[in-house]
Structure formats: structure tokens, C-alpha cells
Wavefront OBJ file of the C-alpha trace (Angstrom):
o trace
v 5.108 18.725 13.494
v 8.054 18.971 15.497
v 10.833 16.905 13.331
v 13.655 14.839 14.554
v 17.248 14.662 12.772
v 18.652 11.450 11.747
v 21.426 12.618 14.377
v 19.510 14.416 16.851
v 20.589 12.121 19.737
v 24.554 13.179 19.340
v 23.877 16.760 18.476
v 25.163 19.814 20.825
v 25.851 18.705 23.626
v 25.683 14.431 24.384
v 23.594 14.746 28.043
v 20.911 12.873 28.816
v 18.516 15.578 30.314
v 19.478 17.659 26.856
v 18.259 14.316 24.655
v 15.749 13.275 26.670
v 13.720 17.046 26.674
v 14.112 16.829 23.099
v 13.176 13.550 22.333
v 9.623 13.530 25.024
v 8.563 16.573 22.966
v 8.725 15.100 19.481
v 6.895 11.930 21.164
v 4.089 14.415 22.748
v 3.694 16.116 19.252
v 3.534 12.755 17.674
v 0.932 11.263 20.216
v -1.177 14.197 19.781
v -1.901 13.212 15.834
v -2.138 9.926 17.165
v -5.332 10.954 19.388
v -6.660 13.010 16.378
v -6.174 9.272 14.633
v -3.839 10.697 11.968
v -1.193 7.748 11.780
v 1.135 9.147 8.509
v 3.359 10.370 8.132
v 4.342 10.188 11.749
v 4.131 6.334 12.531
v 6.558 5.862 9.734
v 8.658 8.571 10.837
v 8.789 7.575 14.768
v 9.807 3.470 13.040
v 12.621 5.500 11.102
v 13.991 6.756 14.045
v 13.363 3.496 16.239
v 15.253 1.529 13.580
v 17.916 4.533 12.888
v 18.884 4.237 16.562
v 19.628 0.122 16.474
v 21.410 0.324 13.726
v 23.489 2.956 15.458
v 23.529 0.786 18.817
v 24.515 -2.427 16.527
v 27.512 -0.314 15.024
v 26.332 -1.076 11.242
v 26.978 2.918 10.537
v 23.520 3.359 9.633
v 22.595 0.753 7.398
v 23.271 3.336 4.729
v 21.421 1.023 2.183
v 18.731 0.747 4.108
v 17.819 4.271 4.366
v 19.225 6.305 1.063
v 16.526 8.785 1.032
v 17.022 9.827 4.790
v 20.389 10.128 5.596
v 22.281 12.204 3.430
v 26.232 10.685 2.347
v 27.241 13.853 4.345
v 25.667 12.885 7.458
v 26.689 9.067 7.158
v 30.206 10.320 7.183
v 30.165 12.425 9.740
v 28.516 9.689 12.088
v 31.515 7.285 11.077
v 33.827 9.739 12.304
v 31.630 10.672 15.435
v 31.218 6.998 16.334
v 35.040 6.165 16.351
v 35.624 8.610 18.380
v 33.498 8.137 20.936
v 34.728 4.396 21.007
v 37.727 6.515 22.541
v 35.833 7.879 25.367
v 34.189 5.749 28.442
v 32.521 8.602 29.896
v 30.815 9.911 26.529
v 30.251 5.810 25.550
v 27.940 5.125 29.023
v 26.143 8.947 28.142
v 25.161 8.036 24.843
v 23.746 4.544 26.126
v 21.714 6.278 28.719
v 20.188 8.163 25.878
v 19.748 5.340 23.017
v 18.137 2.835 25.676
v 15.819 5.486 27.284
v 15.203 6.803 23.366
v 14.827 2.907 22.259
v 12.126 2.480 25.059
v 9.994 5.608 24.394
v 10.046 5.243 20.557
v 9.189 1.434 21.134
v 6.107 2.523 23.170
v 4.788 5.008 20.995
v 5.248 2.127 17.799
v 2.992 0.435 19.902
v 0.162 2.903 20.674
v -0.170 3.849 17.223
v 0.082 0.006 15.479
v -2.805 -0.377 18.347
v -4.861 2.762 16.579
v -3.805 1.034 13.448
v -5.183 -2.332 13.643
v -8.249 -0.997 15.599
v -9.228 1.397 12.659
v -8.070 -1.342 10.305
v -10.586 -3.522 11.807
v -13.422 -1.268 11.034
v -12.262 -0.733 7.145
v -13.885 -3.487 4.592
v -12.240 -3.955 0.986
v -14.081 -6.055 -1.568
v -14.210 -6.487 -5.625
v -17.137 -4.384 -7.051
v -18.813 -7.028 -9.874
v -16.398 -9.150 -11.172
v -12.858 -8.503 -11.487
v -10.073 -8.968 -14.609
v -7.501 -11.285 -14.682
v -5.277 -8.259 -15.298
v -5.454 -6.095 -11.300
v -2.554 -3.993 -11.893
v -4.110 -0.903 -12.337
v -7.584 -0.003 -11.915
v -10.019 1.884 -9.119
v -10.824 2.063 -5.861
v -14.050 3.965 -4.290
v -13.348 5.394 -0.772
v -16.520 5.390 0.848
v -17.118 6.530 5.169
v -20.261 4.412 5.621
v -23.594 6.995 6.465
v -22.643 9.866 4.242
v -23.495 9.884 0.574
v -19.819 11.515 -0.726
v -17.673 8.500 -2.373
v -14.481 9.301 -3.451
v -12.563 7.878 -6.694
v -9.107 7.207 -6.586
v -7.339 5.548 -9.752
v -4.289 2.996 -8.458
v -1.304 1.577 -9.993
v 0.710 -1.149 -8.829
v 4.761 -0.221 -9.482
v 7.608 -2.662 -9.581
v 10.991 -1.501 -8.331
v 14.479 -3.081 -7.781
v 16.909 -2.296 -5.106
v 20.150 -3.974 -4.227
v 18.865 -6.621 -6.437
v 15.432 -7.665 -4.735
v 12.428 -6.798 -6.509
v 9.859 -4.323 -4.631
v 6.149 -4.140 -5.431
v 4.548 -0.413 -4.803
v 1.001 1.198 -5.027
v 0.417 4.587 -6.248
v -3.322 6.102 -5.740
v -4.660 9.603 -6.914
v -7.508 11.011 -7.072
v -9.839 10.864 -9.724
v -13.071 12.467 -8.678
v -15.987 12.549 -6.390
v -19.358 11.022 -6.107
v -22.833 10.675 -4.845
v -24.221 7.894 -3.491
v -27.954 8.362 -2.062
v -29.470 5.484 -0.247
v -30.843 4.129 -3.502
v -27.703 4.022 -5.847
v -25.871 1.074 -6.018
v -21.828 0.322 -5.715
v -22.115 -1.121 -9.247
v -23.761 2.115 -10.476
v -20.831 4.103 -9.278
v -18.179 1.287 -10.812
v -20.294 1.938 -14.268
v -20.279 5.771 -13.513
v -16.919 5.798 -12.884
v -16.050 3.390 -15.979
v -18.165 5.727 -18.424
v -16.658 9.202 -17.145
v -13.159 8.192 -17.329
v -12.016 6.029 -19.846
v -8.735 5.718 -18.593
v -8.718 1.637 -18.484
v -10.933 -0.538 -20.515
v -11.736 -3.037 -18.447
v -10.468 -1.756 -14.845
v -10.587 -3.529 -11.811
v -12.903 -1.673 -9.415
v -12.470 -2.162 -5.388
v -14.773 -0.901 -2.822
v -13.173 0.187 0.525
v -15.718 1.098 3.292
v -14.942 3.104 6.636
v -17.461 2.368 9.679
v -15.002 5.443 11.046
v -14.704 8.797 10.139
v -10.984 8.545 10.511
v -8.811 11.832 8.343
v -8.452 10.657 4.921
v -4.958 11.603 4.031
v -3.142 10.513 6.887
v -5.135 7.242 8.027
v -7.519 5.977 5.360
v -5.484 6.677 2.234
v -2.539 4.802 4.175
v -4.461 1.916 5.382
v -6.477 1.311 2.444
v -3.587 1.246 0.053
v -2.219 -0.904 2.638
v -5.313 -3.175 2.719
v -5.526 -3.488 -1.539
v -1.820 -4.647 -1.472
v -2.447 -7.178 0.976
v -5.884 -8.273 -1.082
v -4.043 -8.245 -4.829
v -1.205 -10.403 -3.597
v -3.550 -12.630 -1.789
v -5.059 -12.852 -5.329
v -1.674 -14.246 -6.773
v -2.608 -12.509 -9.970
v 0.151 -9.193 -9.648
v 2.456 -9.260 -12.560
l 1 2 3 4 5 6 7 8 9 10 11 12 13 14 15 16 17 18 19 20 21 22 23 24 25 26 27 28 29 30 31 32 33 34 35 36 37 38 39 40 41 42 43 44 45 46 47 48 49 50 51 52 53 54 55 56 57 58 59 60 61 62 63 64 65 66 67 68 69 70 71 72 73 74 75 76 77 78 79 80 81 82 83 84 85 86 87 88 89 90 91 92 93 94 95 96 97 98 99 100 101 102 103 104 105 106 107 108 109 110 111 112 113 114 115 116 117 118 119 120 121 122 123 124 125 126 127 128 129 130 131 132 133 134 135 136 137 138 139 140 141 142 143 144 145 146 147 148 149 150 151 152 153 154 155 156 157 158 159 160 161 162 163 164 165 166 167 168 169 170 171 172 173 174 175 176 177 178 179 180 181 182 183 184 185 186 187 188 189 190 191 192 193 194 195 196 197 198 199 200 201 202 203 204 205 206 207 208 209 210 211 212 213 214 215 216 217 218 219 220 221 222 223 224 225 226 227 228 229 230 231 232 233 234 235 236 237 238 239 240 241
């Protein structure tokens, strides 16, 4: 995958044509996984850029808060320096507006074509409790399951608590446990006591089913979307410590 810099769009040269070529072949790279329905890491990464580019545009030096892990302190400086200067110059000012609004447009667009794959694959993913469930959900499995095939796969989850800048964050963490049959005869509940049994990891462990009517790629779409989807369905359940 072709990457982008934080800074790409002030790099070499400032032209338009220069930004622009760059810019339309990252996009073609990233609408190519789209096609292939692999939405992450690249939906995240085109939003990054999308909201990278406002914050430049809105003169708020990057929101350095808002995005410690991708721009480095080096970087941040050197675009504080970069920007002031170019408040100097007219000329370079109306170049690099060309290029944010054309960039702003493009990266907007191709947000939109893959929240559209999103939602539509979304749409054909069900998540439900397997028997009854715990008062405690923090932690326990999920079975991964593309509906016609008998392979279900086990993935153990955690829900994480983090601060930053004082707000509290909830996060999900998902790996893989191990993978099993089910023939037309077995039962969801026979695979949440298989499961159970084999690894006695949690006691009494929420179990959630998540069922694919598409064959989407695991890591990049249905890993995403159904960690997504079990967030959504434990805080629904007002029961998250």
C-alpha cells in the first residue's frame, strides 16, 4: 500500500499538478482494497489524512493532541515553522489552497465509498448472545462464523479502559483462540460449551455469536466490523464496567 506522510501535501515542491499526482495514486491504491472489500487499515488511514488536512486548513497546528501516535514532535515543529512562513507568501498561500480543497474533496469522496462498503457489509453481519449471558461482559468470547461453511473461528475479547487528556476511553482487544467445526448438525451452544471446556480461561465467559452472510477478508473487514458491532451491543447493554 502506497502510504501518505502526515506532510505529504507541503513536501518538495508546493504545485498542484506535483500534489495532486501524488495524492490520486494513494486514492487509486486505496480504492482498489476497497473493491477487494478490505476496509482496514486504509479507511482509517484515508480519515487520518482527511482530518490531518482541516486541522491544517483551520490553523490549529495539527491538533497535536489529537493525533500523538502519528505525527512525530519533530514533524509538528517543523509544520509550525512551515505554516508561518507561508502566511508570508500570497502566491505559495493560494497554491497550497488549490491543493488542500482539491485533497479535502477527493479524500471526502473516498470516506464515502468505503463507509458505503461499510454499512452495506455491516448490514449483512448478525451479533447475538449464545445462551444466557453474565452480568459481568467485560471479557469473554466471540465465535466468527461466514454462514455456509462449517469453519468457526474463536476469538477471546477484552474490553480496556484508557484515559487521555482526562476523558475516559473504552477499547476492545480480540485474539484468537482457536478454530472449529460446525457440521449442519452441531449447535452454537455446543461450540460455546466446547469452547468453555477447552479453554478455561474465564469461568463463566460471556459468549457472542457473530455471523457473516458475506465472505468478506477477515482481518481487514470482519475482525474490524465485528469488534465494532460487540462495542456497540455491550454498551447498549449498560452493563460495561
Amino acid at each position: 500500500m502506497i502510504n501518505l506522510n502526515p506532510t505529504w501535501f507541503i513536501e518538495g515542491y508546493v504545485d498542484f499538478e506535483l500534489q495532486k499526482y501524488r495524492l490520486l495514486a494513494y486514492l487509486q491504491e486505496i480504492n482498489k482494497y476497497f473493491h477487494q472489500q478490505k476496509l482496514y487499515p486504509q479507511l482509517s488511514d484515508v480519515i487520518f489524512h482527511y482530518n490531518n488536512l482541516l486541522a491544517f486548513r483551520n490553523n490549529k497546528k495539527f491538533l497535536q493532541e489529537q493525533f500523538p501516535k502519528k505525527i512525530s514532535q519533530i514533524d509538528l515543529q517543523r509544520l509550525e515553522i512551515i505554516y508561518e512562513e507561508m502566511l508570508q507568501d500570497d502566491e505559495l498561500m493560494q497554491e497550497l489552497e488549490l491543493i488542500t480543497s482539491f485533497a479535502l474533496q477527493e479524500l471526502k469522496q473516498t470516506i464515502d465509498s468505503g463507509v458505503e462498503i461499510y454499512e452495506f457489509i455491516e448490514q449483512q453481519i448478525d451479533i447475538e448472545p449464545i445462551g444466557l449471558l453474565p452480568l459481568y461482559k467485560n471479557e469473554g468470547y466471540v465465535l466468527l462464523h461466514y454462514q455456509g461453511i462449517t469453519e468457526v473461528k474463536a476469538y477471546v475479547y477484552h474490553i480496556t479502559l484508557f484515559e487521555h487528556q482526562a476523558a475516559r476511553y473504552k477499547g476492545i482487544r480480540m485474539e484468537y483462540v482457536n478454530t472449529l467445526s460446525k457440521p449442519h448438525f452441531t449447535t452454537y451452544e455446543s461450540l460455546k460449551k466446547e469452547i468453555i471446556h477447552t479453554h478455561r480461561m474465564l469461568p463463566n465467559p460471556a459468549v457472542y455469536l457473530v455471523k457473516s452472510k458475506l465472505r468478506v477478508p477477515l482481518q481487514e473487514t470482519l475482525l474490524p466490523i465485528a469488534k465494532r458491532m460487540l462495542m456497540r451491543t455491550l454498551s447498549e447493554s449498560d452493563n460495561i464496567a
